[in-house]
C-alpha positions in Angstrom: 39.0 38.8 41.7 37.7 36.0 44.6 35.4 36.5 47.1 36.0 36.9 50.6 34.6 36.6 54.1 33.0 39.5 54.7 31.4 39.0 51.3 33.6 41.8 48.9 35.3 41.1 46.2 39.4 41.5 46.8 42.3 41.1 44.0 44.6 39.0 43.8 48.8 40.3 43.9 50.6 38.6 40.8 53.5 36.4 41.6 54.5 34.3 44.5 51.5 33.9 46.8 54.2 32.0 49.4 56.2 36.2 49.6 55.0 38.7 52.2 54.0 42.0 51.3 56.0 44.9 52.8 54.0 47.4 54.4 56.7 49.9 53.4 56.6 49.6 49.9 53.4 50.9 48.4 53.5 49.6 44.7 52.1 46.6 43.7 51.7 45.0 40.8 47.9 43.4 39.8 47.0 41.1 37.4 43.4 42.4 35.6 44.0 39.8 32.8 41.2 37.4 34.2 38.7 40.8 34.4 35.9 41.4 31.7 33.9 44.8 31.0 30.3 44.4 32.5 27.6 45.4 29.9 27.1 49.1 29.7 23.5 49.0 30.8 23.9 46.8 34.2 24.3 50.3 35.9 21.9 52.1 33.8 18.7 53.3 36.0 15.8 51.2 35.8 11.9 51.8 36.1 11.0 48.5 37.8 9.1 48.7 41.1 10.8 46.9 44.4 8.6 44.0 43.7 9.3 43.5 40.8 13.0 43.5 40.8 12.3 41.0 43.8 10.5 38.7 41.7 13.5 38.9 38.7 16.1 38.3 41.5 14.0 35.2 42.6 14.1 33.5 38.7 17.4 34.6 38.3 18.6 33.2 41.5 16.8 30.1 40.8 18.2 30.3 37.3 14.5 29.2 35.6 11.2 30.0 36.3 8.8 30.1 39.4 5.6 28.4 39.7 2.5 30.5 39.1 1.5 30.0 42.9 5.0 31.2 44.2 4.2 34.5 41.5 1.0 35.0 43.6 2.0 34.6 46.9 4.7 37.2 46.0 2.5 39.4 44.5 -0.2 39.3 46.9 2.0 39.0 50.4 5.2 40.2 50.0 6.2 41.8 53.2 7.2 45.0 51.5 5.3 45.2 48.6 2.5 42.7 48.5 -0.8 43.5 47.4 -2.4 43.1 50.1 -0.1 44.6 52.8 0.2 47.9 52.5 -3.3 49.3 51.2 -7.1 49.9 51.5 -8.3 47.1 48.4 -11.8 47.4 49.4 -14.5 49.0 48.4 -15.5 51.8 45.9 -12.1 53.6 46.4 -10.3 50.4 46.5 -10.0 47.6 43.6 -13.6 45.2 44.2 -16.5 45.5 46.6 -16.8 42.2 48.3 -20.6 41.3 50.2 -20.0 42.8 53.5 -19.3 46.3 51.8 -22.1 46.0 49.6 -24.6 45.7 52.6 -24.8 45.3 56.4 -27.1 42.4 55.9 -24.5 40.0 54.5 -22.7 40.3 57.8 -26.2 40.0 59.8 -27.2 37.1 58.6 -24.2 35.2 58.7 -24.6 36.1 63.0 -27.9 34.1 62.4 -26.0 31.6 61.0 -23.0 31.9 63.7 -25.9 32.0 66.4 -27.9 28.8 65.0 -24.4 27.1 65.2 -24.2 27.8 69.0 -27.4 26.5 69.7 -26.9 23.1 68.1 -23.3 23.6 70.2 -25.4 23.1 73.4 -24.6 27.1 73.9 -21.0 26.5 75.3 -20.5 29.4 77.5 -16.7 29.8 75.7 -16.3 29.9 71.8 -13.3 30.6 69.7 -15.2 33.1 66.4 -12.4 32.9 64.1 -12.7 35.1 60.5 -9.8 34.2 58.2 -9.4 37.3 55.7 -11.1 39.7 57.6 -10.5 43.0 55.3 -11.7 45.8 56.9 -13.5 43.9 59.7 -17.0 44.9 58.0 -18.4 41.5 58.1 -17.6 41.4 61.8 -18.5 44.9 63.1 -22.4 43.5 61.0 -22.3 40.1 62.7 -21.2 41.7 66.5 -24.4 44.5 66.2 -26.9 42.6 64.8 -26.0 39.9 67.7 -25.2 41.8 70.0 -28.7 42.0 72.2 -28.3 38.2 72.4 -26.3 38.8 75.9 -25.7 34.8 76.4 -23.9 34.4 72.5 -21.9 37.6 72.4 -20.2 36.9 76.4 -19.3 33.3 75.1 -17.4 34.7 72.4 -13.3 35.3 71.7 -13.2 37.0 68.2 -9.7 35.2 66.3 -8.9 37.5 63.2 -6.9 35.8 61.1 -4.5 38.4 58.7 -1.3 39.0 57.3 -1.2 42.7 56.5 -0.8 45.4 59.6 -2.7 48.3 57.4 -5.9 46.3 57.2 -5.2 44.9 61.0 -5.6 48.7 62.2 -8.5 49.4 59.7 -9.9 45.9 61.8 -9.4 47.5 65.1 -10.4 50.9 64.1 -13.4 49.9 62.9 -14.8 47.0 65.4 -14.3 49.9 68.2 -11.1 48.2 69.9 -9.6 49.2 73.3 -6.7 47.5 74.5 -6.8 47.0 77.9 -3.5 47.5 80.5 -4.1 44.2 82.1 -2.4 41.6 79.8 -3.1 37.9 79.2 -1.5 34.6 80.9 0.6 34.5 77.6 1.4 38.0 78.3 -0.3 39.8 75.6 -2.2 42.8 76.3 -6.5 42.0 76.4 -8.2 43.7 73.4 -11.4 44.5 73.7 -14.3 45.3 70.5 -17.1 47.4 72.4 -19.7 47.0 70.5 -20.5 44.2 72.1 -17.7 44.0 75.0 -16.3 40.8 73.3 -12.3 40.0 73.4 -10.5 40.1 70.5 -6.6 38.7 69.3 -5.0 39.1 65.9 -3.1 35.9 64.4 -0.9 35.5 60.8 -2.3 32.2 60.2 -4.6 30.0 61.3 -2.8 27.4 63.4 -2.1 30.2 65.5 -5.4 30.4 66.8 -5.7 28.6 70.1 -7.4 25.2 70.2 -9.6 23.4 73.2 -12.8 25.3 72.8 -15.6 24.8 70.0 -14.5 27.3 67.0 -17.1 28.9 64.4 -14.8 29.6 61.3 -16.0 31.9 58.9 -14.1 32.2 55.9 -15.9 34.9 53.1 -13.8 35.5 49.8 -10.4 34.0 51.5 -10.3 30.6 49.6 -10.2 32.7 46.4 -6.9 34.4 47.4 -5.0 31.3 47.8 -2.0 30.9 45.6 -2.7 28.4 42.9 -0.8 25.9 40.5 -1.7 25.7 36.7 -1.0 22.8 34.4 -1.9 22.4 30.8 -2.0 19.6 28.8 1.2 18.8 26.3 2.0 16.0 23.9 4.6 14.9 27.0 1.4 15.3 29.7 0.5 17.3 32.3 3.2 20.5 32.6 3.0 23.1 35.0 2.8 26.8 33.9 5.1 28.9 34.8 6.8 32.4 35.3 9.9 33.4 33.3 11.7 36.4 31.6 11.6 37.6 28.4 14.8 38.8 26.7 13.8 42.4 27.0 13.1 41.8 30.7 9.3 41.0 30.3 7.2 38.6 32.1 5.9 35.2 30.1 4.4 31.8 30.9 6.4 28.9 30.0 6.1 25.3 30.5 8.2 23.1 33.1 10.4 20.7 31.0 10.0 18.3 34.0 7.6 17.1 36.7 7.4 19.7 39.7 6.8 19.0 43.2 3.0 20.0 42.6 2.4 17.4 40.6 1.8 15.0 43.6 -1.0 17.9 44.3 -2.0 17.4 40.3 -2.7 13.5 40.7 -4.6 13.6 44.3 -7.3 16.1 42.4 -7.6 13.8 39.7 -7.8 11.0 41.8 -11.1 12.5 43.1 -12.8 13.4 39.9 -14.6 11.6 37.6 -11.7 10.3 34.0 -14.0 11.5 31.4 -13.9 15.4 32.9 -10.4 15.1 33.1 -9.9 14.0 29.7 -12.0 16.8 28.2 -9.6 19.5 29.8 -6.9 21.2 28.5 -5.9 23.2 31.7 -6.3 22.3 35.6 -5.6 24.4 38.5 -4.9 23.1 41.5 -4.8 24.5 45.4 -2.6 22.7 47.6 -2.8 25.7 49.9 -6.9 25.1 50.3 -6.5 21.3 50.6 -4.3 21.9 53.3 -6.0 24.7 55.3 -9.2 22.6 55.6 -7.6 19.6 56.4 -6.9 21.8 59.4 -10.0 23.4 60.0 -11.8 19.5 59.5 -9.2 18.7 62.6 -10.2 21.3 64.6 -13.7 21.4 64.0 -13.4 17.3 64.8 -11.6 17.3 68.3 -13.0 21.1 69.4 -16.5 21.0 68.0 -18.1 23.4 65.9 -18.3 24.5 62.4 -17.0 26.3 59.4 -18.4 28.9 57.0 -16.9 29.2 53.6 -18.3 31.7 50.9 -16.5 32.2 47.7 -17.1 32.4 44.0 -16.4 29.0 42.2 -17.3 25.8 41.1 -18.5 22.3 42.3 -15.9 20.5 40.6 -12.2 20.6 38.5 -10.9 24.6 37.8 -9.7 24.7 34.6 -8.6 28.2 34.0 -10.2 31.2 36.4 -6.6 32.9 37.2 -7.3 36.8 37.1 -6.4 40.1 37.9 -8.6 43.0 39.3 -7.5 46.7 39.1 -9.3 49.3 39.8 -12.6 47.2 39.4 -11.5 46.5 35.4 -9.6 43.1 34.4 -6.3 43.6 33.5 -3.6 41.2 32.4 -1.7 39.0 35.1 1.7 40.0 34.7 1.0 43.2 34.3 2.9 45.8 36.8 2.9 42.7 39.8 1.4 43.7 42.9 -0.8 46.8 41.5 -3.6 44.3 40.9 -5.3 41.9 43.1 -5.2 38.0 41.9 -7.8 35.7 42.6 -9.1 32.5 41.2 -12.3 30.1 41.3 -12.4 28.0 44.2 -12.9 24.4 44.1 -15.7 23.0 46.3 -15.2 19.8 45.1 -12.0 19.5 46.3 -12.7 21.3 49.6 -15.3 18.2 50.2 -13.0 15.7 49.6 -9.8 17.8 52.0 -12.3 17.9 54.5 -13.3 14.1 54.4 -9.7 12.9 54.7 -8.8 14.9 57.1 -11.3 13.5 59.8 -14.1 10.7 59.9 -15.9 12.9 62.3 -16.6 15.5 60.3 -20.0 16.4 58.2 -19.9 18.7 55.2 -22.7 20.2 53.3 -23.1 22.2 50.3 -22.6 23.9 48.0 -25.5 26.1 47.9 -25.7 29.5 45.8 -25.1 32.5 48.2 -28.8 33.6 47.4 -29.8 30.0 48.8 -28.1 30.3 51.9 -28.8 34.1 52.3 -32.4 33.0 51.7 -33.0 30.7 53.9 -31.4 32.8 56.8 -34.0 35.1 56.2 -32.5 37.8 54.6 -36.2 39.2 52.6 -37.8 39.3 56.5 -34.6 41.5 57.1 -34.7 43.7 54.0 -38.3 44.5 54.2 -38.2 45.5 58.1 -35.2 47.7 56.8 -36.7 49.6 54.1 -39.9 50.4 56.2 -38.2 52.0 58.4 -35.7 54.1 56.0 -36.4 58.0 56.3 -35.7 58.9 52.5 -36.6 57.2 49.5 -32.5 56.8 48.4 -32.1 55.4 51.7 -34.7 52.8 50.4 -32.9 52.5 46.8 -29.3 51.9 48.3 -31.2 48.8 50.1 -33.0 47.4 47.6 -29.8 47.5 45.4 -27.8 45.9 48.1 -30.0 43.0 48.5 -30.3 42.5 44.7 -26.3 42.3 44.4 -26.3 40.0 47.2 -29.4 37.6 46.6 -29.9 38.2 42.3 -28.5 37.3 39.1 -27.7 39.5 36.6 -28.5 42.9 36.3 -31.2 44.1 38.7 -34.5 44.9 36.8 -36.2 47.6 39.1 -33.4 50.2 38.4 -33.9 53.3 37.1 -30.8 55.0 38.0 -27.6 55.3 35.7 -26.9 52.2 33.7 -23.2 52.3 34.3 -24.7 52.3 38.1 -27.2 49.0 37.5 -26.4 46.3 40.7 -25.2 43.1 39.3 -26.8 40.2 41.2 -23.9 37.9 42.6 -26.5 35.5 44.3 -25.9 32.7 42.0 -22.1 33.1 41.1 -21.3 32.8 45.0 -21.2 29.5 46.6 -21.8 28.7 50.4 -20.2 25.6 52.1 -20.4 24.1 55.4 -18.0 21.9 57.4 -19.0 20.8 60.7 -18.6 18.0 63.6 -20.9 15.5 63.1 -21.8 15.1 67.1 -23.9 18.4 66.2 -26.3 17.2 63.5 -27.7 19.1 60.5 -26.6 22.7 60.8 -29.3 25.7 59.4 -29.7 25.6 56.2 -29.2 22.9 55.3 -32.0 20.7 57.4 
């Protein structure tokens, strides 16, 4: 059999293929010779989910493995089956409770933050607030209602939401009180409007998409974290990216590329900016070329528009070696394991952030890390927690706060709690890490002076 135009296989008549057919004799004669038996199971039913036969297709199609990055991406943005797209994640019901859902004052006092920014702005009466990530628009709906009796901030505002999946997009709109208005933009989109504080607002799949010309205020909370990643581990040939295969019996595994891969380029620049002797003491590197990239973006911005970014994630001040993990249902669980049930994340690396950021633009400050509970400190988040409690109305009103604030601002497990131990808040104060980019025509932004 051969394949034709349309794409279907056809066979082939035996014997002169210079003769004619005759359209009134009906028997021909074919050759099946050439024809094998295809294995009994090819047709037999199979359990996989869609994403997962995707991902098989992908490696077989490719006929080896796919880098670990590619795997995540996949996993976690698939159009039809990522992650990410299709569901809730957050919260109690969800798969992990990120800062915004554990209290309302993680979202106020990053509009302290937002609002300090502004003023060392000059107050520009027209500012582009951009939130990359935005989940269910909880840090937002905080920031817009704890600012939103400063009249002169909220009116200079155009919210930017930066996200891929169009569940969590309507769970944003839903939830930051959205109206879309009939009259429509000079792009011809229709005007959206958030009215809890009357402020516009516009929906984007990536962040280049956001329009430039206007100082920006970036926040990015747990986004950094979701960015696909490459790994490498150290052989007796050198550095050798991991990556995803197939077992014989169909099975996910990690193998190791017989050759350098385009990531490698990616591989040297990180260990071009770290110090030899913690390179040499590592067995295992991960490396974001995603992250480089997006703040090389966000430095540009930030240098020719003005302004500032906001980046919050858990991870370290220096090389990743090995933080790749999957969350399900608030437990661990392995990272091939049934793809695109869990959520994948890794440790971000600040170090290389600061270095992205640097060489992206001359004209460009950045400052940090500092530990979440540093940063939330400073903003004055105990002021904020103590006016709160006093005027709760029931005592567990008073205990949900306290709690909150201890996850957000402690370390370890809180030592005022009384309540089921299977219940204790874990402080994330210190595991957290706060980062600032901003132009340097703006000085020494809050709190970091």
């Amino acid at each position: 059999p051969s394949l034709n135009s349309s794409g279907t296989f056809v066979e082939h008549v035996a014997g002169n293929p210079n003769e004619s057919l005759s359209t009134s004799n009906p028997t021909i004669s074919i050759d099946r010779s050439g024809l094998c038996n295809p294995p009994e199971h090819s047709h037999e039913p199979t359990s996989d989910s869609e994403l997962v036969k995707h991902l098989k297709s992908i490696i077989k199609f490719r006929g080896g493995p796919i880098s670990v990055a590619e795997y995540m991406e996949e996993v976690l943005t698939n159009p039809k089956a990522g992650f990410y797209i299709n569901r809730d994640v957050f919260g109690a019901e969800g798969d992990f409770v990120t800062s915004p859902e554990v209290s309302q004052m993680f979202g106020e006092m990053v509009g302290v933050w937002a609002m300090c920014l502004w003023e060392q702005m000059g107050r520009p009466s027209k500012v582009n607030l951009v939130e990359l990530g935005p989940g269910r628009g909880t840090l937002m709906v905080d920031l817009l209602r704890g600012a939103s009796k400063f009249k002169n901030f909220t009116e200079s505002l155009h919210i930017h939401l930066v996200e891929c999946s169009p569940t969590l997009k309507e769970l944003q709109h839903r939830n930051l009180k959205c109206l879309d208005a009939d009259d429509t933009s000079s792009s011809g989109e229709k005007k959206t409007v958030s009215q809890i504080a009357g402020t516009p607002v516009a929906w984007h799949a990536a962040f280049e998409q956001v329009p430039s010309g206007v100082p920006t205020i970036i926040i990015a909370h747990e986004f950094y974290d979701a960015l696909p990643i490459h790994q490498f581990q150290r052989a007796s040939r050198g550095w050798c990216e991991k990556m995803v295969d197939i077992e014989e019996d169909s099975a996910f595994r990690f193998v190791l590329s017989p050759a350098p891969t385009p990531a490698t380029v990616f591989l040297a620049k990180r260990c071009k900016w770290a110090v030899k002797e913690e390179v040499d003491k590592l067995n295992q590197i991960e490396i974001c070329p995603q992250a480089m990239e997006l703040t090389e973006s966000i430095s540009k911005r930030i240098s020719s528009d003005g302004g500032g970014a906001l980046i919050i994630d858990y991870g370290l001040n220096g090389i990743v070696s090995d933080s790749l993990q999957a969350i399900r249902k608030h437990k661990f669980v392995p990272i091939l394991d049934e793809p695109g049930t869990a959520d994948l994340s890794a440790y971000v690396d600040f170090e290389a952030i600061r270095h992205s950021a640097g060489e992206a633009s001359d004209n460009v400050s950045v400052y940090g890390p500092i530990t979440q509970s540093q940063f939330l400190g400073s903003l004055g988040i105990n002021f904020r927690v103590e006016t709160l409690i006093q005027n709760c109305e029931t005592d567990e009103q008073a205990e949900l706060l306290q709690a909150g604030y201890w996850r957000l601002v402690g370390e370890g497990e809180a030592p005022f709690w009384e309540g089921p131990e299977d219940k204790v808040p874990i402080g994330m104060g210190t595991r957290y890490l706060a980062m600032v980019i901003v132009n340097k025509n703006q000085g020494i932004p809050i709190p970091f002076q």
